[in-house]
SERO-988021 format. One line per 10 residues: their letters; for each residue x, y, z of C-alpha. Coordinates in pm, 1 decimal, always signed. Layout:
a) X/Y/Z; ...;
***
This chain:
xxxxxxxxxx) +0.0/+0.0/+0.0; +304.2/+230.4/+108.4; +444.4/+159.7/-256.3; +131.0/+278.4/-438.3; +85.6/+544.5/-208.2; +425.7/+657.6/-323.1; +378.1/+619.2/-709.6; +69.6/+797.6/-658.9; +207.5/+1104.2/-499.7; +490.7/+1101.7/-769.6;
xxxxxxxxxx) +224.8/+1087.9/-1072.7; +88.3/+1430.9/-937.5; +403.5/+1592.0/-816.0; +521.0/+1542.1/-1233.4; +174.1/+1671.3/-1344.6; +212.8/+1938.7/-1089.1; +528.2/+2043.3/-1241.2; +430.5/+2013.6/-1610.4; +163.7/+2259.0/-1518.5; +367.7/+2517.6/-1380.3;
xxxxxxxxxx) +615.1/+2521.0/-1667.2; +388.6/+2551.0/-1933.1; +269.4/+2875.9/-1722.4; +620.3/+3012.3/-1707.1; +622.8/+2934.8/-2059.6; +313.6/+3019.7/-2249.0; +296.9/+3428.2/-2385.4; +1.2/+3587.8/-2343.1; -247.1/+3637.9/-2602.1; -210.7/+4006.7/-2808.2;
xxxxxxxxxx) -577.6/+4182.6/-2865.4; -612.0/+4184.6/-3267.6; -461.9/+4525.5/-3373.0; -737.6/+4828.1/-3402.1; -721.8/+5084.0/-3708.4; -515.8/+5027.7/-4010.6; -139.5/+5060.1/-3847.5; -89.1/+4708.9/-3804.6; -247.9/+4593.7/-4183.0; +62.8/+4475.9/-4460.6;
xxxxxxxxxx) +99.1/+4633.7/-4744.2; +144.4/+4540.6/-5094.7; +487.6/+4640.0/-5293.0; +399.3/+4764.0/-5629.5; +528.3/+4972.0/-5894.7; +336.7/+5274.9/-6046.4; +357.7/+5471.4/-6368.0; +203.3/+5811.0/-6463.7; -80.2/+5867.2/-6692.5; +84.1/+6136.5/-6986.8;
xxxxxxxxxx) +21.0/+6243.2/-7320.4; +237.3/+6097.7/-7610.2; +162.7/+6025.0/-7991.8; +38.7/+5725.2/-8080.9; +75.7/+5621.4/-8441.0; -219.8/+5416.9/-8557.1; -52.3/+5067.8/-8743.7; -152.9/+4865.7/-8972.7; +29.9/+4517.9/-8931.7; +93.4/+4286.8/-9278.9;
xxxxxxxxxx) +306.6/+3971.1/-9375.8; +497.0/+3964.5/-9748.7; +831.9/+3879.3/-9915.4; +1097.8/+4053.2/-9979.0; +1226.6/+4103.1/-10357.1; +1517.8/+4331.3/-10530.2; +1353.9/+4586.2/-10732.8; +1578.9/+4524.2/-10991.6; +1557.0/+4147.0/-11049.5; +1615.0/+3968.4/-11405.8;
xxxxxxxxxx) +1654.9/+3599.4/-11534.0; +1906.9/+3626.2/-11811.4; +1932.6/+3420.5/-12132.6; +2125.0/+3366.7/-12412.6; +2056.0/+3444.2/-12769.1; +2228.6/+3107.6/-12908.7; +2136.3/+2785.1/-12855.1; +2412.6/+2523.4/-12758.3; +2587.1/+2434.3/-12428.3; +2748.5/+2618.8/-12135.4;
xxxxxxxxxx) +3087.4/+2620.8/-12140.3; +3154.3/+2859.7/-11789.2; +3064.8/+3121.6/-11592.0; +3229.1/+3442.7/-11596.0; +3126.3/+3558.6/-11252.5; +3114.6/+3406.8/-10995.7; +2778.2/+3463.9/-10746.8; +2773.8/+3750.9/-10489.0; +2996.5/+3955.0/-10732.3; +2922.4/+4265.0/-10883.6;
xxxxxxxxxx) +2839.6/+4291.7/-11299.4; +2777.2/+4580.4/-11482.3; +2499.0/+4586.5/-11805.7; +2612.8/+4454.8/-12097.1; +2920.6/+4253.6/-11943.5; +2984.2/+3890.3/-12045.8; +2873.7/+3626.3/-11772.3; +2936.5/+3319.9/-11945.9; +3037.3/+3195.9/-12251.5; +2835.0/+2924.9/-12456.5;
xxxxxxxxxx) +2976.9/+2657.1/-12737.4; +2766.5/+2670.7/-13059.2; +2910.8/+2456.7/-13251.2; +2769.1/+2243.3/-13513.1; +2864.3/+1936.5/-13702.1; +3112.8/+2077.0/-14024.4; +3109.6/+2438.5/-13876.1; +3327.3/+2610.8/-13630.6; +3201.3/+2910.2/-13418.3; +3334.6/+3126.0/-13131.9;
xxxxxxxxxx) +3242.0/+3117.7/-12811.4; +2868.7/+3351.4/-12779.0; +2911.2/+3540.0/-12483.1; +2557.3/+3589.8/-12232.1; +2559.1/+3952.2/-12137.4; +2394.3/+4076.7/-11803.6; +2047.5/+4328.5/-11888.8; +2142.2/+4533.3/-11606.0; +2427.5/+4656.5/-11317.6; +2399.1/+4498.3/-11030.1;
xxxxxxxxxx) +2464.8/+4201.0/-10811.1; +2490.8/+3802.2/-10983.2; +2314.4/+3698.0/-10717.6; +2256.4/+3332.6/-10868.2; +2412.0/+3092.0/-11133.8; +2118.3/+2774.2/-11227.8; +2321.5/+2524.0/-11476.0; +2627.0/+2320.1/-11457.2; +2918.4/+2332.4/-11722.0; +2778.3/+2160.5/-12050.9;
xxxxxxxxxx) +2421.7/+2196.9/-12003.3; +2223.0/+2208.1/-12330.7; +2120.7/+2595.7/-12363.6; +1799.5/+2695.4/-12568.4; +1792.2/+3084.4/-12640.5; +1469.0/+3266.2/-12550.1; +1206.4/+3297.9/-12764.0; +1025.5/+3655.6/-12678.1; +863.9/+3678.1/-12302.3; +821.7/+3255.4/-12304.5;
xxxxxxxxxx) +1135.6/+2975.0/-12321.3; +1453.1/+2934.3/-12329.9; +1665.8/+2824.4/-12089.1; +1763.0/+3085.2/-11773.7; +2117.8/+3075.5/-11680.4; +2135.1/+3337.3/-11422.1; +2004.8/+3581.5/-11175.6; +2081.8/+3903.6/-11192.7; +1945.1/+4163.5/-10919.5; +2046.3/+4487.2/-10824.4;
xxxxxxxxxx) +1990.4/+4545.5/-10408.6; +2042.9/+4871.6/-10350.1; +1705.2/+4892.5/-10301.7; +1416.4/+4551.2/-10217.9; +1064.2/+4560.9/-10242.3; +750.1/+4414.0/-10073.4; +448.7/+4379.4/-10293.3; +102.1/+4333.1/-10093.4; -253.8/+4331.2/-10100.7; -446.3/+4527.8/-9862.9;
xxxxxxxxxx) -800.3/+4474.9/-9808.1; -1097.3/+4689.6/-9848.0; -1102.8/+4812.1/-9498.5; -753.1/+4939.0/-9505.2; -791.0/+5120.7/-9867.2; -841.0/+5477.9/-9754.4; -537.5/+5486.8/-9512.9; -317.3/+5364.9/-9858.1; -122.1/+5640.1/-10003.1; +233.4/+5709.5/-10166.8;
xxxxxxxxxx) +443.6/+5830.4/-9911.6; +330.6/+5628.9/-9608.0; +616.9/+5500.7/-9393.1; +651.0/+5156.2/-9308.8; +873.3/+4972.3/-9093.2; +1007.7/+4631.8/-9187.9; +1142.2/+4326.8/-8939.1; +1307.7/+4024.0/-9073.6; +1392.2/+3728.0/-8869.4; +1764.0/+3760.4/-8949.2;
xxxxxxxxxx) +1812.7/+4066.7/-8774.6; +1511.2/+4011.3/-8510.0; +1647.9/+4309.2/-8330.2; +1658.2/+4580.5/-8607.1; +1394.7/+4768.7/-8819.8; +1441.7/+4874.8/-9168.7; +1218.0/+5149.5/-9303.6; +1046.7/+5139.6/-9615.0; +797.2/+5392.7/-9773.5; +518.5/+5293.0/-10050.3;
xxxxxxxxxx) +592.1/+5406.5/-10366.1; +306.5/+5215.1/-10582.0; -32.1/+5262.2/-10516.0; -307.4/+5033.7/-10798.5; -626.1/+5242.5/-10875.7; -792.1/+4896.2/-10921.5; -922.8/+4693.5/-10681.4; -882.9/+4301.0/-10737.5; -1238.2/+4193.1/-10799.5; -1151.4/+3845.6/-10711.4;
xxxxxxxxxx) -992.5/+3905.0/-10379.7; -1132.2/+4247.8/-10305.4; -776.0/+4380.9/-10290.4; -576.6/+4660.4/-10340.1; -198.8/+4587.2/-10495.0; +82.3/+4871.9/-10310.8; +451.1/+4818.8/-10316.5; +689.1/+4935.0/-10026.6; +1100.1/+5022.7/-10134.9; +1345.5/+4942.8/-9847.6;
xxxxxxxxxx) +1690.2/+5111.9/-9947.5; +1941.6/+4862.9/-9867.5; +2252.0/+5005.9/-9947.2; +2450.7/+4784.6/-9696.3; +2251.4/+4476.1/-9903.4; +2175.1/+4284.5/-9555.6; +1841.0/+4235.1/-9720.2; +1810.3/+3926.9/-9934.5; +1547.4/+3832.7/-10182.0; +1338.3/+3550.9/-10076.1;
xxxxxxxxxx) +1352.7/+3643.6/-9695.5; +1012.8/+3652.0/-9481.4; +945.1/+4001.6/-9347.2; +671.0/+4161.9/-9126.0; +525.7/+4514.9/-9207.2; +420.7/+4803.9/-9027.5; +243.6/+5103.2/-9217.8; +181.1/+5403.6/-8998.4; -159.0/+5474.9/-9106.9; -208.1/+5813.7/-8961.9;
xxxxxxxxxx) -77.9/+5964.3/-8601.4; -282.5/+6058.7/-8289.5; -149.9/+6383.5/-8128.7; -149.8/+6434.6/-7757.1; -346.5/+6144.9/-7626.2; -372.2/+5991.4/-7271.4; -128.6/+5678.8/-7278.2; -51.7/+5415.5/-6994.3; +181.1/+5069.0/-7045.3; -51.6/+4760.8/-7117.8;
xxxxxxxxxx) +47.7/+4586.5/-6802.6; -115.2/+4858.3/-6587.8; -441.4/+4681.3/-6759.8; -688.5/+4406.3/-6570.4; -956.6/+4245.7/-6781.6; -1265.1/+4098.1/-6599.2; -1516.0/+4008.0/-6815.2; -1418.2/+4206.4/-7114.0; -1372.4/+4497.9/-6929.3; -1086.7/+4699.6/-6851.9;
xxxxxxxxxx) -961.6/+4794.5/-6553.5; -643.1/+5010.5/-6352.8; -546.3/+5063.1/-5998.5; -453.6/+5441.2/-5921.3; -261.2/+5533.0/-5608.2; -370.9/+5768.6/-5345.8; -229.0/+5823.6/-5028.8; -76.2/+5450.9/-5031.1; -444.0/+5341.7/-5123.8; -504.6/+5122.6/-5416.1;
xxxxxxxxxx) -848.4/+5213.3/-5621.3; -1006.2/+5032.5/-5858.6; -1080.0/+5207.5/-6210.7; -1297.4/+5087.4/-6476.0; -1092.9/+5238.9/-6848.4; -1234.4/+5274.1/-7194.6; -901.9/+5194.1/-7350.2; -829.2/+5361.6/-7785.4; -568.3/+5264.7/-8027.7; -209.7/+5101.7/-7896.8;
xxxxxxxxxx) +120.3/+5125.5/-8049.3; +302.1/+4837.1/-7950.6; +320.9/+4798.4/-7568.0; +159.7/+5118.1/-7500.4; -261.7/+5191.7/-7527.0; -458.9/+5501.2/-7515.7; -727.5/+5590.1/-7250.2; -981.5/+5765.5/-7400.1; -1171.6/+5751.9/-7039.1; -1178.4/+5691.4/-6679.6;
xxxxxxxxxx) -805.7/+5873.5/-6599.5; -654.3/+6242.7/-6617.5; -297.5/+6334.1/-6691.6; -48.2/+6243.0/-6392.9; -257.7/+5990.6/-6220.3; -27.7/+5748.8/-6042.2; -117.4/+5390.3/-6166.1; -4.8/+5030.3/-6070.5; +214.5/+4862.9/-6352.4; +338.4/+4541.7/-6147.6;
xxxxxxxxxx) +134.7/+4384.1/-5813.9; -184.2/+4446.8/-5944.9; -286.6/+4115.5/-6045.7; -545.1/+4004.2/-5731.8; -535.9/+4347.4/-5528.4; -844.4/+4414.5/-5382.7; -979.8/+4815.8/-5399.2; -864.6/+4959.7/-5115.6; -577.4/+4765.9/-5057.5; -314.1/+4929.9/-4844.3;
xxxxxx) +26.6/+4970.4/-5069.5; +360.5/+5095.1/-5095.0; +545.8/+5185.3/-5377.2; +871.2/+5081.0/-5485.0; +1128.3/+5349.8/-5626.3; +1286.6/+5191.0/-5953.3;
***
């Protein structure tokens, strides 16, 4: 009995003990904080609503071509004996850029020479040595030896539909973007405008010139267009990532007094990354660019100096 009597007074001496350190232990319990001094705050960055010039774009897909470009044939018929030039190198009109054997069975001829129709570049020889030449025959036949082009200047030919018709006049500028130089753009200017619609396509035929004087331009090569239609002067303009859609709408988050609020925007024409507000904002409004995305109105936030 002694012995249990012992344990027993042991299990609540430990109990006793636990009970007092978790006392000495435990903090005590802070009232939630009162007013808005204790709320977090979101980091964001802010931009200011200004007035720029927007130029209104209209966006297109072509080729590039040399403006100058020319299959050339020979007058004779017979085979090729060699090539004068050799590609990439420069020719001038009238000089000899092969040479082809004429000869016939009992009858001995010189060599006929194949002259280039114009100065410029041989940008590309089509036959091998002995190939059986036929001379052209008018606009059809014949057999093409070469390509002559002169690149000092390339063209884009394309056809713009109906909607875009009354923007299209000589003069325009364009700007031109070719995957080989993804980082540069090469500006071009239309210089052909058709007076006749395509009745099959309901399309209008222009032509853009792109000097290319340092010939980085090559015929053949994709390229994406940019005509500046016409130019907006002294509009309200924000960066598109200040924008929030929800549900078609558009929406901004201005800053006052480290207080996110919640805009609705009737947004115009963009120019690249940057879009006009036709409504909803004045000039030097301070608007969230980045930390935006899931603030509530009324959001407490602080701005981050870049």
């Amino acid at each position: 009995m002694k012995k249990r009597a012992k344990i027993f007074l042991l299990i609540i001496f430990l109990f006793a003990g636990l009970f007092n350190l978790k006392l000495i232990t435990a903090k005590p319990v802070s009232k939630p904080a009162t007013g808005r001094a204790g709320v977090e705050r979101v980091t964001v960055k802010v931009a200011e609503v200004k007035k720029e010039d927007l130029n209104v774009l209209l966006s297109y897909v072509g080729s590039l071509k040399a403006k100058d470009e020319v299959n050339v044939f020979s007058k004779v018929s017979g085979k090729l004996v060699e090539y004068k030039v050799n590609e990439g190198e420069s020719v001038q009109k009238g000089q000899s850029i092969a040479f082809i054997d004429r000869d016939e069975t009992g009858l001995k001829y010189e060599l006929a020479p194949v002259e280039s129709p114009l100065s410029g570049i041989l940008g590309k020889t089509l036959l091998d040595k002995g190939a059986n030449i036929l001379p052209s025959a008018g606009v059809t036949g014949g057999t093409s030896l070469a390509i002559v082009v002169n690149m000092e200047e390339m063209i884009v030919r394309l056809n713009i539909p109906e909607a875009d018709i009354p923007y299209m006049k000589k003069g325009l500028k364009a700007q031109i973007k070719v995957d080989a130089y993804p980082h540069d753009n090469f500006a071009g200017e239309i210089t052909k405008v058709s007076e006749v619609v395509d009745v099959q396509t309901r399309t209008l035929p222009i032509e853009i010139t792109i000097p290319n004087q340092e010939r980085r331009l090559k015929s053949g090569m994709f390229c994406r267009i940019k005509i500046t239609a016409y130019t907006q002067r002294d509009v309200l303009v924000l960066p598109q990532d200040a924008f929030v859609q929800e549900l078609g709408i558009s929406y901004v988050f201005t800053v006052e007094d480290h207080t996110a609020k919640k805009k609705k925007v009737l947004t115009g024409i963009r120019e690249d990354s940057i879009i006009q507000i036709r409504e909803g904002l004045k000039e030097k409004e301070i608007v969230i660019v980045f930390g935006q995305q899931g603030l509530k109105d009324g959001a407490l936030v602080e701005i981050v100096k870049e």
